[in-house]
N, C-alpha and C positions, 0 to 999 in steps of 0.2 A: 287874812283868813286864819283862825284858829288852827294847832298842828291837828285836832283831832278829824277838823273836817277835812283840811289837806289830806291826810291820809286815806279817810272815807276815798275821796275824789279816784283814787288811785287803785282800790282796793283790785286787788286780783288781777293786776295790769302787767306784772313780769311777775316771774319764780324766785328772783330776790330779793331779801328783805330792802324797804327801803328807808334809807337810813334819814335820821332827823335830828338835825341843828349840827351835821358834819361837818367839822374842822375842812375848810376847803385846801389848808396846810398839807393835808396829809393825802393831794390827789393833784398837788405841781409840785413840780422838779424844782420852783424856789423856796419851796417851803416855806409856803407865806400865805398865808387870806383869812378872812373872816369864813363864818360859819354857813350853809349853806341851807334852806329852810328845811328841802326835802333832797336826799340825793338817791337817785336810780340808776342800774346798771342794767341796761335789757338784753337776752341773751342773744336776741336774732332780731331781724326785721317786723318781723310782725307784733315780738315786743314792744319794739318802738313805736311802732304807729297808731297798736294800742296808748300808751302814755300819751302823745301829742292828741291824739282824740280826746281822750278827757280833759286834758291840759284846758283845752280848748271851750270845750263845753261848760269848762267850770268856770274860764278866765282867768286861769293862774297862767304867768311869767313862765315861760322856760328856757334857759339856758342852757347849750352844750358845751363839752366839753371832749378832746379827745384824751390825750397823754397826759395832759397839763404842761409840756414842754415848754409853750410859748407863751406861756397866759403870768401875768400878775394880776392877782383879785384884791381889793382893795379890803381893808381894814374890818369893815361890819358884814361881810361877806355878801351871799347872793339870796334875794328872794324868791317865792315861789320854788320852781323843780328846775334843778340840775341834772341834767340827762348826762351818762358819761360813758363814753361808747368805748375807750381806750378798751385795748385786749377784747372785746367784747364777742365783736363782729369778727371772726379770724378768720374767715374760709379764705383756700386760696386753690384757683380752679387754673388748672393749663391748658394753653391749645397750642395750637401746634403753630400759630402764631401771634399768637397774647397769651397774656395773663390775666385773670380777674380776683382781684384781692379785696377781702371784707375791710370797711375800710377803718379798722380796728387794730390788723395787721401792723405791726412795727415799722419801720421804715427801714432800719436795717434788713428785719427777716426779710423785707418786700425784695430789697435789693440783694440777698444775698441766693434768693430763689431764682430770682433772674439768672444770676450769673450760675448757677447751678444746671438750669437750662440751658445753659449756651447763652443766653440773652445778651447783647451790648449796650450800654444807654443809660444802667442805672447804678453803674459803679461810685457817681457822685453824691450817693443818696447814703451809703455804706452809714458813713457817721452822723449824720444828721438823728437827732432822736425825737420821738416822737413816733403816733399810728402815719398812715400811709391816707387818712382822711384829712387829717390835722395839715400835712404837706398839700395837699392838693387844693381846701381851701386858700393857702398862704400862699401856693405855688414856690414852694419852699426849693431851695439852690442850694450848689455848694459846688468849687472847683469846675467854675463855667458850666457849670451842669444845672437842669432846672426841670420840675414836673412836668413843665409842659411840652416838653423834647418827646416827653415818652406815651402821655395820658393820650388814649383814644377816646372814652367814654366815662361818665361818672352818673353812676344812678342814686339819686337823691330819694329823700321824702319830702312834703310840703307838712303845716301845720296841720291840715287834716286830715294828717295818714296817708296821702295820696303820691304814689310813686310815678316819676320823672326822670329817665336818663334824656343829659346832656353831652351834646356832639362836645370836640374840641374846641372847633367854633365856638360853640352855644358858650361855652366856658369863657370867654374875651380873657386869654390869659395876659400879664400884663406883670413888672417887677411887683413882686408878693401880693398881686392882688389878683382876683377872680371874680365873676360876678357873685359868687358866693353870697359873698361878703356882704354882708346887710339884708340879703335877699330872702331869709326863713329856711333858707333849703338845707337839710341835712344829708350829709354823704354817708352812705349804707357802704359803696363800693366803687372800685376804681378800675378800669382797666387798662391797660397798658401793654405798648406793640411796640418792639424794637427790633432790628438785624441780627441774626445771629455772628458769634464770633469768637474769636479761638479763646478757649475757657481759661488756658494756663495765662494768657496775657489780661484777662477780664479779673481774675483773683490776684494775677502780681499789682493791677492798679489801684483796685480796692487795697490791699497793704498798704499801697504808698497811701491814700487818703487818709485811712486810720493812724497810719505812724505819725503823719504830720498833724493830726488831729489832737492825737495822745501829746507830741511834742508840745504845741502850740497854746491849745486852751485848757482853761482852768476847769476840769473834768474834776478834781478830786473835792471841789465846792459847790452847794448849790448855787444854779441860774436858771435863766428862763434863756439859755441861748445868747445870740448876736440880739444885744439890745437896740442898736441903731441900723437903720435901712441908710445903705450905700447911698451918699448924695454924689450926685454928676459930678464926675472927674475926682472923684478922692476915694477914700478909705475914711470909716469912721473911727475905726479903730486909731489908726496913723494920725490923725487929726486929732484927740483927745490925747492920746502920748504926747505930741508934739505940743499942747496946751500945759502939758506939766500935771497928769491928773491921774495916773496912774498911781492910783495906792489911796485917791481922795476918798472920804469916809462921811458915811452922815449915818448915825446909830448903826446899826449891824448891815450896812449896806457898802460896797465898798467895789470901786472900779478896780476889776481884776489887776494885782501888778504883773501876772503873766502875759495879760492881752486886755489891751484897753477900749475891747470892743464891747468886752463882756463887763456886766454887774452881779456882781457874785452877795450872798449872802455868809458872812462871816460868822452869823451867832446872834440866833432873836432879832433878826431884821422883820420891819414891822413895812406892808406896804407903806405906809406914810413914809418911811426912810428912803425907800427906794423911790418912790415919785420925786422925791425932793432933790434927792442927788439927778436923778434926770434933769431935774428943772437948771440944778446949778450948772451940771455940764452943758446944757442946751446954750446955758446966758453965757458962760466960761466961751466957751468956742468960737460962738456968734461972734462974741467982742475980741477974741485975739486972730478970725480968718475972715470970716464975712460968711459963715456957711450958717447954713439951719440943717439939727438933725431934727429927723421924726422917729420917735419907736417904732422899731420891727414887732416888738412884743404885744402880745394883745391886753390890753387893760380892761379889768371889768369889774360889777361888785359895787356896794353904796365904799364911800368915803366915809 
């Protein structure tokens, strides 16, 4: 579809402008993707379901996004409309025993509100980056801690606008998967029920997760996060070290030498770079343990 009629399609759908043939570079943490055909940022709920309605109607693609934390997009970027909810959606509602967070919300703020509360539960969430929708598609962890410890409800969208909260249950949480995942459904909001608990020891654990976070990983480089999902009985990280591959390089793409979980961008890393060095490390490993990794990261976007 032409940009002219794309935009038509759209017209008077959210209050911001929506932007066209956006560098998808400049909306992940890797700093890295091709262009995006249409990109939308809706301010509330009913913006959204406005855009997916047309979406729909017209037959245009749509792809979301939250923080860009986890995501690699690949080289020619994305067609049709990128919805991009990160910051978007912030509200954040208290009761007197949950919380209900837009699920646009930070993941730090998510978890630093809790423990402001009194809350217990979400002190593992502290460093993790990314909104608090992003985590709960992914069922995002850290420090034996994981969304699904905490999530009671998650109220989505469907592609026709049409709003659906999901039990815990309904959610089948599972290591970084959800039924989410593939499913069309977009997360509006999260809510979340933990024990209360003494605040002075809730903020000294949070310290400890951030110290060792700042200590450990390569924060001062772009990434998309822990590239590889933990295989049975190892470390992925531990395993790529122990391969000899820490500092290995393919164009501006380069396994962290701080922690060889992560793949950092060092300077005009092109997705192509980064696929590749995935693939090397993948063949590298296989053949010196007998393990297979899979990406943690989300991959998306033409080649």
């Amino acid at each position: 579809m032409a940009f002219d009629n794309l935009q038509d399609a759209f017209c008077g759908c959210t209050a911001r402008p929506l932007l066209i043939d956006e560098p998808m570079s400049r909306h992940t943490s890797f700093k890295i993707g091709g262009p995006a055909d249409l990109l939308a940022t809706p301010s509330n709920e009913a913006e959204l379901c406005n855009l997916l309605k047309r979406a729909k109607e017209n037959n245009i693609p749509v792809t979301l996004v939250g923080n860009g934390s986890n995501l690699l997009v690949r080289d020619k970027g994305i067609r049709g409309l990128v919805i991009k909810l990160g910051n978007m959606l912030n509200t954040i509602e208290a009761g007197e025993n949950s919380i209900t967070f837009g699920s646009g919300v930070s993941l730090a703020l998510a978890s630093k509100k809790a423990a402001e509360l009194g809350f217990t539960g979400m002190e593992f969430a502290v460093g993790i980056p990314g909104s608090i929708g992003g985590a709960v598609y992914m069922n995002a962890g850290a420090y034996d801690g994981e969304m699904s410890n905490v999530v009671t409800a998650v109220r989505t969208v469907d592609a026709n606008g049409e709003v659906k909260v999901l039990s815990k249950e309904e959610m089948c949480f599972g290591y970084r998967k959800t039924v989410l995942q593939g499913s069309g459904l977009i997360v509006t909001a999260v809510t979340v029920s933990m024990p209360k608990g003494n605040t002075a020891d809730i903020i000294a654990k949070m310290a400890d997760f951030s110290q060792k976070r700042t200590s450990k990983q390569p924060l001062e480089l772009p990434s998309a996060g822990s590239m590889f999902k933990r295989p049975p009985g190892y470390f992925a990280g531990t395993l790529i070290d122990q391969t000899g591959l820490k500092g290995y390089t393919v164009g501006g793409a380069q396994v962290s030498t701080k922690h060889a979980g992560f793949v950092v961008n060092i300077g005009g890393a092109t997705a192509a770079d980064v696929l590749q060095l995935i693939k090397d490390v993948q063949d590298k490993v296989k053949a010196a343990h007998g393990v297979e990794l899979h990406p943690e990261v989300l991959i998306i976007g033409e080649a």
